[in-house]
C-alpha positions in Angstrom: -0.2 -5.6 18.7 1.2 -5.9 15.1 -0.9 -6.5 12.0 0.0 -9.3 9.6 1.0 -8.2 6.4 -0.9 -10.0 3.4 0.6 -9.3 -0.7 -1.6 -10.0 -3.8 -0.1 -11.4 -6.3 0.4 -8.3 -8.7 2.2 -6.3 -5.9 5.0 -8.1 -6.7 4.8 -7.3 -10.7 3.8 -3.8 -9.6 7.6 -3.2 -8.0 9.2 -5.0 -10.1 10.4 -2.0 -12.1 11.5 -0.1 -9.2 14.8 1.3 -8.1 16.2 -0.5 -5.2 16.1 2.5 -3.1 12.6 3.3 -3.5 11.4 -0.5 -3.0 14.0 -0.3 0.3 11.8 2.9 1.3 8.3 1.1 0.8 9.3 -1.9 2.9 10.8 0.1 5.5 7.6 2.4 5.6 5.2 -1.1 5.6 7.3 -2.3 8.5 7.9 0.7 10.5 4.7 2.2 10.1 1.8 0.3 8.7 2.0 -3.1 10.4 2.4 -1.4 13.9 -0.8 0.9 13.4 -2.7 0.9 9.7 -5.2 3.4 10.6 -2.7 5.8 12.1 -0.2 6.0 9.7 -2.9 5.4 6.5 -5.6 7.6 5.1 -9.2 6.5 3.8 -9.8 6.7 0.3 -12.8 7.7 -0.9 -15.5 7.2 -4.1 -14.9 4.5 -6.2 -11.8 3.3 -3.7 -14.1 3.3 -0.9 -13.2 1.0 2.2 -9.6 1.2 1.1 -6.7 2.6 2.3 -3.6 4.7 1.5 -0.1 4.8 2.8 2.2 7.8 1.5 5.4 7.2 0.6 7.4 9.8 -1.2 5.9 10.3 -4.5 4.8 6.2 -4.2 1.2 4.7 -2.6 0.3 1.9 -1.0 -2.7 0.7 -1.4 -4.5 -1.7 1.5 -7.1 -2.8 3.1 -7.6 -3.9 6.9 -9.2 -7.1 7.4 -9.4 -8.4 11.0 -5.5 -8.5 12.4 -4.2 -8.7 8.4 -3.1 -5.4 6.7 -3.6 -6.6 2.5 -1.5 -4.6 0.2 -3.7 -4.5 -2.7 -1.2 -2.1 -4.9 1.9 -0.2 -4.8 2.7 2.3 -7.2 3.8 6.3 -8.2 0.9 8.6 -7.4 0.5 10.0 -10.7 -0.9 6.7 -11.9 -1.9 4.3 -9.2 -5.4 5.0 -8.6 -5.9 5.0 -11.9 -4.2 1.9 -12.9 -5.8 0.7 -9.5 -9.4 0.9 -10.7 -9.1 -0.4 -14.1 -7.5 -4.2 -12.1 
């Protein structure tokens, strides 16, 4: 059964400066692998990201959370400074 992917708001500022390539890659990757099976394809985070969850992609992240049926993409963004930017929003 397929999850329903849910966006906040600041995803959509958060790719905004992407290439076109690498925001075709994410949405290919969300659709192919993380709204099939979210807890296959993604990884727990841990400490102060607790109950969250990560999807690799490339050098990029994607941030979510599972909440019943719904897969919420809390934040997309390059590994070197996601987290980071991640905990300060």
């Amino acid at each position: 059964m397929l999850f329903e992917p849910k966006y906040h708001p600041a995803v959509a500022r958060d790719i905004a400066g992407f290439p076109q390539n690498i925001k075709d890659r994410i949405r290919k990757a969300i659709e192919d692998r993380l709204i099939p099976d979210p807890v296959r394809f993604g990884e727990p985070l841990r400490r102060s990201l607790s109950g969250l969850r990560k999807l690799r992609v490339g050098d990029y992240r994607v941030i979510y959370r599972i909440q019943g049926r719904a897969v919420v993409i809390l934040k997309i963004g390059h590994r070197k400074e996601v987290y980071n930017k991640f905990a300060r929003t």
